[in-house]
GUFI-804088 format. One record per residue: x, y, z of N, C-alpha, C in turn. Coordinates in Angstrom, 2 decimals, padded with zeros to 5 digits, always signed. Layout:
<recs>
[[X Y Z] [X Y Z] [X Y Z]]
...
</recs>
This chain:
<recs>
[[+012.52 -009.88 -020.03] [+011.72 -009.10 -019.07] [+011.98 -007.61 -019.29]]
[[+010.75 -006.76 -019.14] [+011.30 -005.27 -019.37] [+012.06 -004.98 -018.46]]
[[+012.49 -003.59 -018.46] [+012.70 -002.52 -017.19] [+011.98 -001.93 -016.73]]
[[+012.42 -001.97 -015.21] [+011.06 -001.50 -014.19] [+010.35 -000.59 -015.10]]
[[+011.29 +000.72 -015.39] [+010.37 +001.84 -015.99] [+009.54 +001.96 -017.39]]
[[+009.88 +000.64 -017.92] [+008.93 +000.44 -019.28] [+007.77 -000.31 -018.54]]
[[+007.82 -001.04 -017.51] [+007.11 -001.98 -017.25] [+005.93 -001.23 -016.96]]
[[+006.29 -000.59 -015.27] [+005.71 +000.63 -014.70] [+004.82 +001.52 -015.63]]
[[+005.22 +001.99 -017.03] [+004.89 +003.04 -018.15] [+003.44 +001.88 -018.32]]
[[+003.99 +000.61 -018.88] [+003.08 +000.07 -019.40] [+001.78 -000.38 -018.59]]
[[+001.84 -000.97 -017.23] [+000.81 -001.11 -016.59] [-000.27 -000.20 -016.11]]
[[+000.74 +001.21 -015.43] [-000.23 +002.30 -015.21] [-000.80 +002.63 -016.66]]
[[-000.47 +002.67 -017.67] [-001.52 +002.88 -018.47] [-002.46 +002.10 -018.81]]
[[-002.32 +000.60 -018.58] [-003.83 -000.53 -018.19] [-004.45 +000.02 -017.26]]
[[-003.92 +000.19 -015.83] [-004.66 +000.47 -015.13] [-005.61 +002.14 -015.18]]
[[-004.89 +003.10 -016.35] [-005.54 +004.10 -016.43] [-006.46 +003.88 -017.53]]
[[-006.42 +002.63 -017.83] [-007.85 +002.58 -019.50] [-009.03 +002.09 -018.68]]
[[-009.02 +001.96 -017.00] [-010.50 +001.50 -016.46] [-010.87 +002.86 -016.06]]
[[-011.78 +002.47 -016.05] [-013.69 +003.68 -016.52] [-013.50 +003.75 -014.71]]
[[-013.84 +004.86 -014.63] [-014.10 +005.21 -012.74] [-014.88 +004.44 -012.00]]
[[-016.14 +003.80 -013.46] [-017.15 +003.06 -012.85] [-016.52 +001.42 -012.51]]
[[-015.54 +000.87 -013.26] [-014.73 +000.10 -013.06] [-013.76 +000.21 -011.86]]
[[-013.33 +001.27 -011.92] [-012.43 +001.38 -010.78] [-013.56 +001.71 -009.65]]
[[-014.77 +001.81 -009.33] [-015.14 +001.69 -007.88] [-015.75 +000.27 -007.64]]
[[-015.95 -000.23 -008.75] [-016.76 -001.83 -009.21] [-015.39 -002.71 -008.10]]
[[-014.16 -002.63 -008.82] [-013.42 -003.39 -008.34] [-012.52 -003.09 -007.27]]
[[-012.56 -001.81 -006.87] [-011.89 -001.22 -005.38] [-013.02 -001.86 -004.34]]
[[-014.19 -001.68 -004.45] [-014.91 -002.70 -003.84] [-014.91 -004.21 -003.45]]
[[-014.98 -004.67 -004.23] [-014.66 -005.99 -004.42] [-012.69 -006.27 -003.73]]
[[-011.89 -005.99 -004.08] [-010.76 -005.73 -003.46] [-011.00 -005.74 -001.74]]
[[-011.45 -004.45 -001.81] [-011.47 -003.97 -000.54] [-012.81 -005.05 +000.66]]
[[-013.15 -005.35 -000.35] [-014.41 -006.57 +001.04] [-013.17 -007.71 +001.43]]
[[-012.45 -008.03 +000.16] [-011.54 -009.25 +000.35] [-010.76 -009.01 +002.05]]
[[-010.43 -007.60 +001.61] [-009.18 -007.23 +002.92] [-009.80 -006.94 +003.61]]
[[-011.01 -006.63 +004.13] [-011.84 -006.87 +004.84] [-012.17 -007.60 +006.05]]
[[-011.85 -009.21 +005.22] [-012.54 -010.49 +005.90] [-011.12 -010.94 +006.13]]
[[-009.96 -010.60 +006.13] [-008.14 -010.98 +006.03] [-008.32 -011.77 +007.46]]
[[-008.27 -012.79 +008.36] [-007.58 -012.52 +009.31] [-006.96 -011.49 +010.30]]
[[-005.82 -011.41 +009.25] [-004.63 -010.60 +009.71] [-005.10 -009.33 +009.72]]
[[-006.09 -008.44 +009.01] [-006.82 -007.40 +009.06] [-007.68 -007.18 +010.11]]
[[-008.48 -008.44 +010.71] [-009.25 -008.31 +011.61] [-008.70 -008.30 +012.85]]
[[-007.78 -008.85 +012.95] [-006.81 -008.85 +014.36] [-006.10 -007.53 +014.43]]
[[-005.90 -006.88 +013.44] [-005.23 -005.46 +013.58] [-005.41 -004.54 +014.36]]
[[-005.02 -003.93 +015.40] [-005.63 -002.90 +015.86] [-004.96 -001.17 +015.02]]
[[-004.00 -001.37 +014.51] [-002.96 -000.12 +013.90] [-002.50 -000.45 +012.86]]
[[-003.48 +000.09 +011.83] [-003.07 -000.02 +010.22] [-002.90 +001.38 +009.47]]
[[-001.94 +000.80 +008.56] [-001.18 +001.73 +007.96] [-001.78 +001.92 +006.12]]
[[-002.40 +003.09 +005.92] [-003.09 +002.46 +004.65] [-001.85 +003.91 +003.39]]
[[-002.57 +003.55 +002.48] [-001.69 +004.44 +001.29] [-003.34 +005.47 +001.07]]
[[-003.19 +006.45 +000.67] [-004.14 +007.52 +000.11] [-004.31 +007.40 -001.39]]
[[-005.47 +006.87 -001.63] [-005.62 +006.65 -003.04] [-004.56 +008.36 -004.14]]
[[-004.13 +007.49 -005.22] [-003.48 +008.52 -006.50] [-004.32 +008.45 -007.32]]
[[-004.16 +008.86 -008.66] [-005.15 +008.73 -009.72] [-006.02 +007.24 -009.73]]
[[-005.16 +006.96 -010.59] [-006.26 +005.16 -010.53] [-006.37 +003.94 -009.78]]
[[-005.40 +004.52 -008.60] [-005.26 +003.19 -007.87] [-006.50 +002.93 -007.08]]
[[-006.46 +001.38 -006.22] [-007.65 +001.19 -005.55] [-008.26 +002.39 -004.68]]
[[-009.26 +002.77 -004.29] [-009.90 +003.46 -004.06] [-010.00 +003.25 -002.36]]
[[-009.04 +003.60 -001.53] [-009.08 +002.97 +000.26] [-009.75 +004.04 +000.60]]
[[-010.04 +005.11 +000.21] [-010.92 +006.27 +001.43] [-011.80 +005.44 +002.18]]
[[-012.92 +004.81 +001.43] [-014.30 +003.85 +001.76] [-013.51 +002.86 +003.34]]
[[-012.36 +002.32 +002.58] [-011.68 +001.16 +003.33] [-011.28 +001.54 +004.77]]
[[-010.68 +002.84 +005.00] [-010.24 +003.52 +005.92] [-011.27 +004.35 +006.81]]
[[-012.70 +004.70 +005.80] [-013.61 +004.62 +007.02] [-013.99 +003.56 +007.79]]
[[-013.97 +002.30 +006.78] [-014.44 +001.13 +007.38] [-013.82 +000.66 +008.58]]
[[-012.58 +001.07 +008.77] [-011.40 +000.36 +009.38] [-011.60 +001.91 +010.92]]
[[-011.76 +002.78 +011.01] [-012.31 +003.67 +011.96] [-013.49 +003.29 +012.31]]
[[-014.82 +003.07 +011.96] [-015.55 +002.09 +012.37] [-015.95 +001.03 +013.33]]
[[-014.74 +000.16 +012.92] [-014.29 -000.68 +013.81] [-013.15 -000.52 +014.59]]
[[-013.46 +001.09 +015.43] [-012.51 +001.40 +015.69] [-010.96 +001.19 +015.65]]
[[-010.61 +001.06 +014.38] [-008.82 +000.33 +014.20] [-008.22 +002.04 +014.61]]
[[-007.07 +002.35 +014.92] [-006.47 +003.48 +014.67] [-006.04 +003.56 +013.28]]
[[-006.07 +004.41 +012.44] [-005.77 +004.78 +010.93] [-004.18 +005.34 +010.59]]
[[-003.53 +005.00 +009.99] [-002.32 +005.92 +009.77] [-002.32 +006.15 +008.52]]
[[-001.72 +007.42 +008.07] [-001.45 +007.11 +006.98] [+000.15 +007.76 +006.62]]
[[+000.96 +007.71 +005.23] [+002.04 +008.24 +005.39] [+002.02 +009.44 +004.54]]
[[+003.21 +010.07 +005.50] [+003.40 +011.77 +005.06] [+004.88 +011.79 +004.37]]
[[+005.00 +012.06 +003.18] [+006.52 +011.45 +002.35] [+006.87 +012.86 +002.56]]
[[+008.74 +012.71 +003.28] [+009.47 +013.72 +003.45] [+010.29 +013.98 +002.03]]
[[+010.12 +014.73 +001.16] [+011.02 +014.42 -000.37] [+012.45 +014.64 +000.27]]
[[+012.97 +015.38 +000.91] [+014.24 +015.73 +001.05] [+015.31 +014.53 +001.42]]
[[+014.60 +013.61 +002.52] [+014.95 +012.51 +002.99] [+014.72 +010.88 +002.06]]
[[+013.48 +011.26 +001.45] [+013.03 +010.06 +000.52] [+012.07 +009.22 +001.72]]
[[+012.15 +009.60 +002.88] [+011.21 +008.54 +004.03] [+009.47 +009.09 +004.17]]
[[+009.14 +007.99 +004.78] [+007.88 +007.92 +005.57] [+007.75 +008.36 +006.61]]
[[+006.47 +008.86 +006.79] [+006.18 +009.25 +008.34] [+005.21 +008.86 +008.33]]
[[+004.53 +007.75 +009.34] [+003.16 +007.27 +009.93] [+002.51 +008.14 +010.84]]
[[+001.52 +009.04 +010.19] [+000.79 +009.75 +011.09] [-001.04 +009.38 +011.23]]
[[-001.21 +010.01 +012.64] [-002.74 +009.17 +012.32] [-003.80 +009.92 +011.97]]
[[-004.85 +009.58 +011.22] [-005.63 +010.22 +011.18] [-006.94 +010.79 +011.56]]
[[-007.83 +011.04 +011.63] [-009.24 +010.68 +012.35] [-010.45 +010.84 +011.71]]
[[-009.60 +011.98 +010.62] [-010.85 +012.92 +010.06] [-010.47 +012.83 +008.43]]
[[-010.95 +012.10 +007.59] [-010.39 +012.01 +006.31] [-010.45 +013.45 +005.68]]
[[-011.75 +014.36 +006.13] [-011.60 +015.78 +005.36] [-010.92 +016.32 +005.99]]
[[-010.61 +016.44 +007.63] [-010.06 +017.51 +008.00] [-008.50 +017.56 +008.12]]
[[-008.09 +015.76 +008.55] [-006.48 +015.47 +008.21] [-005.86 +015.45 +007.11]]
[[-006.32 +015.66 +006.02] [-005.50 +015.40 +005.02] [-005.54 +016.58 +003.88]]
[[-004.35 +016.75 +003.52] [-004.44 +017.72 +002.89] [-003.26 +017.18 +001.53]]
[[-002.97 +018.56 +000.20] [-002.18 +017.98 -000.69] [-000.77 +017.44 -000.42]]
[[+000.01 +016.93 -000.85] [+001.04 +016.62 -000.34] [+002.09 +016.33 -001.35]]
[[+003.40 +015.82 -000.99] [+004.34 +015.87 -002.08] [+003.74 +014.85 -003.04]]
[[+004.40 +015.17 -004.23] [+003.82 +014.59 -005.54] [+002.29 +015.00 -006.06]]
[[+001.65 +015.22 -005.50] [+000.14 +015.82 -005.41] [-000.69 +014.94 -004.92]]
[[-000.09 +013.74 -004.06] [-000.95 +013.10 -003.30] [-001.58 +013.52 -001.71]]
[[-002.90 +013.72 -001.51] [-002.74 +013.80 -000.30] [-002.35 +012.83 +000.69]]
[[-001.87 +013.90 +001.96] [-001.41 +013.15 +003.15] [-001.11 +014.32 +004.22]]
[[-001.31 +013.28 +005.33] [-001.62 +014.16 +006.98] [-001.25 +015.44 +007.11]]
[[-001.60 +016.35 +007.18] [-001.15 +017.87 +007.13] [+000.33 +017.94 +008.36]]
[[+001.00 +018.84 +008.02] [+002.35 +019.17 +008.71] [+001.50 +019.43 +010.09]]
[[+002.55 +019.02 +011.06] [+002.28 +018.73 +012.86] [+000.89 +017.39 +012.88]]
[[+001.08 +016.90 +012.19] [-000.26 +015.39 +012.45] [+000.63 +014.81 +013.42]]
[[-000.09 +013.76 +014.13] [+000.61 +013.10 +015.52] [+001.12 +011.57 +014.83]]
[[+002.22 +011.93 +015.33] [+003.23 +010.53 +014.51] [+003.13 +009.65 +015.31]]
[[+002.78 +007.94 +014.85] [+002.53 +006.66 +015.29] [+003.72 +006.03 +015.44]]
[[+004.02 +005.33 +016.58] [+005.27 +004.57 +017.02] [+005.80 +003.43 +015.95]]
[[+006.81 +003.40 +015.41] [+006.69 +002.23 +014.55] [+006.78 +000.88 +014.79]]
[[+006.64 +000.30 +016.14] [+006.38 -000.97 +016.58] [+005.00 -000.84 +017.07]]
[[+004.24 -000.21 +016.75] [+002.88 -000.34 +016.93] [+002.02 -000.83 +015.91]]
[[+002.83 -000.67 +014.36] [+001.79 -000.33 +013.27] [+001.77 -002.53 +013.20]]
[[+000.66 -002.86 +013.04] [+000.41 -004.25 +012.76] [+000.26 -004.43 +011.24]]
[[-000.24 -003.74 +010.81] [-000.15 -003.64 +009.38] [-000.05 -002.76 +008.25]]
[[+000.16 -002.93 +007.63] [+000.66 -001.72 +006.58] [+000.23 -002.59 +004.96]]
[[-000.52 -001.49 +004.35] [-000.76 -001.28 +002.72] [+000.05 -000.83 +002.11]]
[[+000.17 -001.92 +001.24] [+001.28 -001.02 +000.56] [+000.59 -001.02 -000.88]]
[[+001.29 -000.16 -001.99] [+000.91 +000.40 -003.09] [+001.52 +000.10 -003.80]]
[[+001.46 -000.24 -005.29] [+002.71 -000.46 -006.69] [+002.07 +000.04 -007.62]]
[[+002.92 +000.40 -008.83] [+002.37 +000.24 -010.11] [+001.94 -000.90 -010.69]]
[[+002.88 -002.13 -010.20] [+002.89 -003.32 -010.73] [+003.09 -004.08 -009.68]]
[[+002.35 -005.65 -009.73] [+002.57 -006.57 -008.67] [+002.97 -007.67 -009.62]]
[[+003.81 -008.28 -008.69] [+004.08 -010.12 -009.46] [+003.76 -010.90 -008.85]]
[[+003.30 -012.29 -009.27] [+003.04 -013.49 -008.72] [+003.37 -013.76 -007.80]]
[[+004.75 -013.78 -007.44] [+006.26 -013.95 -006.04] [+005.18 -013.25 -005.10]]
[[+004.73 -012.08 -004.86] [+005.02 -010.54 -003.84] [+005.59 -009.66 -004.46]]
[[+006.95 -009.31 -005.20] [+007.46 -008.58 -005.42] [+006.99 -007.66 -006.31]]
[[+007.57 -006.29 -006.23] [+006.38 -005.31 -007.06] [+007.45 -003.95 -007.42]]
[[+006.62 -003.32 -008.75] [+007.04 -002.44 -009.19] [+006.93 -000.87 -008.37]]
[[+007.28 -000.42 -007.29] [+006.82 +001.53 -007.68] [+006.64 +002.15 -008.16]]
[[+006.46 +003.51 -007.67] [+006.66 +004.51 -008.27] [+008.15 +005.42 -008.54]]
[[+009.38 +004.74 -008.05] [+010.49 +004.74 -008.43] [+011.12 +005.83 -007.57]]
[[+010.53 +006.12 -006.14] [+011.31 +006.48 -005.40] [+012.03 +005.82 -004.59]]
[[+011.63 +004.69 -004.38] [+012.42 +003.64 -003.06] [+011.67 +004.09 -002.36]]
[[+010.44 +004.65 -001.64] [+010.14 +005.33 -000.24] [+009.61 +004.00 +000.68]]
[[+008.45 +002.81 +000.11] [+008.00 +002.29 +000.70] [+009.49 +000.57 +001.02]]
[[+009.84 +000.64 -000.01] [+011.31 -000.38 +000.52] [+012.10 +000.33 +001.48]]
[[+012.27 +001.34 +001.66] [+012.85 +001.95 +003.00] [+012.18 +001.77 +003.71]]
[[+011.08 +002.11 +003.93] [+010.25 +002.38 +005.36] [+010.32 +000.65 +005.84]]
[[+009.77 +000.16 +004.85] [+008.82 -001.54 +005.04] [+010.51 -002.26 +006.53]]
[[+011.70 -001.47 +005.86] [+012.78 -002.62 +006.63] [+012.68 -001.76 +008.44]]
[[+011.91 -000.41 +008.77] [+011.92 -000.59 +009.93] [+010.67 -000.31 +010.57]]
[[+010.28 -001.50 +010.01] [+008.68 -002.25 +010.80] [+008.67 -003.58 +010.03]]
[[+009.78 -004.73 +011.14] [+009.70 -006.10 +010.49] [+008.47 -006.78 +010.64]]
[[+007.85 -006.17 +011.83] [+007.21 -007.09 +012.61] [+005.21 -006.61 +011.78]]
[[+005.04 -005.61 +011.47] [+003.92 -005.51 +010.08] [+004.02 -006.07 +009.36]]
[[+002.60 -006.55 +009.08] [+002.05 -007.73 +008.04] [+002.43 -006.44 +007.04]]
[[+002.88 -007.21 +005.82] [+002.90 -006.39 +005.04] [+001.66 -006.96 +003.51]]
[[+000.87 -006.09 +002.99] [-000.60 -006.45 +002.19] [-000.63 -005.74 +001.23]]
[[-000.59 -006.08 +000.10] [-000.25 -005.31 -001.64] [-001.89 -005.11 -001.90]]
[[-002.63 -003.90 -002.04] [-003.71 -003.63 -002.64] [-003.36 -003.23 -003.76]]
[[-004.44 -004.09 -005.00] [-004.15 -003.26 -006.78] [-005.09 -004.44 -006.97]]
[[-005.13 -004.10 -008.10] [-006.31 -004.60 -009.45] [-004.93 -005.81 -009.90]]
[[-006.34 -006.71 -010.87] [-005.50 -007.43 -011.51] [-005.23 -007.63 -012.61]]
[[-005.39 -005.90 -013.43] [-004.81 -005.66 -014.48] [-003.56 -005.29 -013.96]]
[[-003.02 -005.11 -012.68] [-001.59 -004.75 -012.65] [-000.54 -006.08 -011.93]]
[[-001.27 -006.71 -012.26] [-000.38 -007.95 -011.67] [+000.61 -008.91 -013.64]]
[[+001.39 -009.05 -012.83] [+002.34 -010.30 -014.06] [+002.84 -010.92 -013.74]]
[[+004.01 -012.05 -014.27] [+004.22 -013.61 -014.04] [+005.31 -012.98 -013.20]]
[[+006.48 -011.96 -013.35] [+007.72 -011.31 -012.51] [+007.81 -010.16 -012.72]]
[[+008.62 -009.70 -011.92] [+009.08 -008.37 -012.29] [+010.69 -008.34 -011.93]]
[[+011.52 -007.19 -012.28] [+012.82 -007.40 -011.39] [+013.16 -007.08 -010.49]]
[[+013.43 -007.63 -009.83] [+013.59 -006.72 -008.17] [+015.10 -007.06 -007.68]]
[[+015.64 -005.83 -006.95] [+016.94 -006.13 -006.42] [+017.28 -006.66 -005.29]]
[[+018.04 -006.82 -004.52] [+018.41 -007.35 -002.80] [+017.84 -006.55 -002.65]]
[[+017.62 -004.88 -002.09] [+016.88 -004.39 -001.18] [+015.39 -004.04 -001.39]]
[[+015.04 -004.96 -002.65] [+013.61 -004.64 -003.11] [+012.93 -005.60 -001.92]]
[[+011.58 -005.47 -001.47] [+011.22 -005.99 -000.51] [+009.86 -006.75 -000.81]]
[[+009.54 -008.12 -000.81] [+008.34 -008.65 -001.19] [+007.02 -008.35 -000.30]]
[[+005.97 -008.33 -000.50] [+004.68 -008.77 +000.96] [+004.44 -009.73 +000.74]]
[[+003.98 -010.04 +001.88] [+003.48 -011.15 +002.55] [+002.07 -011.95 +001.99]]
[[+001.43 -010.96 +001.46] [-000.12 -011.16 +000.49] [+000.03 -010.06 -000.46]]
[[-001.09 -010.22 -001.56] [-001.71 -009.18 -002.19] [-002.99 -009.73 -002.51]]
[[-003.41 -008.58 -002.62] [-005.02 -008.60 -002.67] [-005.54 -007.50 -003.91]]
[[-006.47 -008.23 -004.53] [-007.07 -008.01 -005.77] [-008.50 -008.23 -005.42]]
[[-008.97 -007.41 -006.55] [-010.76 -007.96 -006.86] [-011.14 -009.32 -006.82]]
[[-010.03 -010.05 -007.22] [-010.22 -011.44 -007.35] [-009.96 -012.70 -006.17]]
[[-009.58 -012.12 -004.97] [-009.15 -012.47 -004.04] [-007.46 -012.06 -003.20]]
[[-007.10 -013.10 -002.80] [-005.87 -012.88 -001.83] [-004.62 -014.11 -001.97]]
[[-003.95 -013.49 -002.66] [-003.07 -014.53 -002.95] [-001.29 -013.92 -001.89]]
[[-000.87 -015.77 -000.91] [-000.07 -015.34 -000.09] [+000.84 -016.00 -000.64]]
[[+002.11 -015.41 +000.10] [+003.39 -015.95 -000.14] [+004.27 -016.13 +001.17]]
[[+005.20 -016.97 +000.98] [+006.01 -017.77 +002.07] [+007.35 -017.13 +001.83]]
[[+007.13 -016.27 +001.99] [+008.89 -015.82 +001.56] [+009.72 -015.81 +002.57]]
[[+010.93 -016.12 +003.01] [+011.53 -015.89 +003.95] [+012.14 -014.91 +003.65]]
[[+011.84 -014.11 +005.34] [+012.17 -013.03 +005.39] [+014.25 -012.59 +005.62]]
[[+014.09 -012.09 +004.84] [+015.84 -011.45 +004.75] [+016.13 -011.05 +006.34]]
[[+017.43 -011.18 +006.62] [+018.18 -011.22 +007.74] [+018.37 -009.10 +008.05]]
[[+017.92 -009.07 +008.94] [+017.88 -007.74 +008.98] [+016.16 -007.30 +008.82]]
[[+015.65 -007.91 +008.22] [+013.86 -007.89 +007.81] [+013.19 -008.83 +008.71]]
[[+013.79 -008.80 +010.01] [+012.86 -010.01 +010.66] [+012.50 -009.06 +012.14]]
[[+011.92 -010.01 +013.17] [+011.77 -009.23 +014.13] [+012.67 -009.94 +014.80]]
</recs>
C-alpha cells in the first residue's frame, strides 16, 4: 500500500485530469444522490465543505439545501490552532470570502453554530476507501473537529475516480458513516470508537 502522501499526490492528479465539463456532469449526479439521503432530508443543520480546485462542486448543493430552508454552515480553518469553526451562512456571495489555504470560507465575525446542533456534516478527502476511511489534505483539521460532534451523521462527497480498495489510516483517523459518489451511496457499519459516540 502507498503512503498517504504518494497516494494523495496520485489521486488528486486523477481527479485533476477531469474536464470542468466532467466535473459539473458528475458533481451533479453526486449531489442529486445526497439529495434524496434520508439522513439529508431529516437534517435541519448541515455542515458542508466549500468546493477547492477539483473537488465536487457543493455551491449548487448548498443553495439547494437553503431552499429547503436547512440552516447552512460552513467551516472557517483557524491555521494557528489546526481547528474548525462552524459558521453559518446565508449569502454564498456575500459570506464568503478567501480564506486560509486559498479556500474560501465565512468571513472573520460570521455567527458561529453550536456544535450539538450540526446533524450533519460533509466531509472532504483527497482519497476515499471502500471501509469509510479516507485520505486528506494532511492537516488533521477535519479528524479533529469530526471527534467533537459524535452525534453528526458524518457523509464523504468525491467522485469515483478518488475512491480505492484501502487506504492507511491511524487510531485517530476517523471513518464516515456513508460516501457518496456519482455513482451512488455506499454505507458502512463501523462501530463507533469509545470517546466518538454520543
Amino acid at each position: 500500500m502507498k503512503c498517504k502522501s504518494d497516494l494523495r499526490g496520485a489521486i488528486i492528479a486523477r481527479r485533476n485530469a477531469l474536464s470542468p465539463a466532467e466535473i459539473a456532469v458528475l458533481s451533479r449526479a453526486a449531489c442529486d444522490h445526497l439529495l434524496s439521503l434520508p439522513e439529508f432530508v431529516a437534517a435541519r443543520v448541515v455542515m458542508f465543505f466549500i468546493t477547492f480546485g477539483s473537488e465536487v462542486d457543493t455551491l449548487p448543493l448548498i443553495r439547494s439545501a437553503m431552499d429547503l430552508e436547512k440552516r447552512a454552515l460552513a467551516p472557517r480553518a483557524v491555521r494557528s490552532t489546526k481547528l474548525l469553526i462552524p459558521c453559518e451562512i446565508t449569502d454564498l456571495d456575500r459570506d464568503l470570502a478567501p480564506g486560509a489555504y486559498g479556500i474560501r470560507a465565512p468571513r472573520a465575525g460570521c455567527r458561529m453554530a453550536k456544535l450539538d446542533e450540526i446533524d450533519l456534516i460533509l466531509v472532504p478527502a483527497a482519497v476515499w476507501a471502500e471501509d469509510g476511511y479516507r485520505v486528506g489534505y494532511g492537516a488533521g483539521y477535519y479528524d479533529r473537529f469530526l471527534r467533537f460532534v459524535p452525534r453528526a451523521h458524518r457523509i464523504g462527497l468525491g467522485f469515483e475516480v478518488q475512491v480505492v480498495s484501502q487506504v492507511p489510516h491511524d487510531e485517530h483517523d476517523l471513518p464516515v458513516d456513508m460516501l457518496v459518489t456519482e455513482k451512488g451511496v455506499r454505507r458502512f457499519s463501523h462501530r463507533r470508537a469509545k470517546g466518538d459516540q454520543e
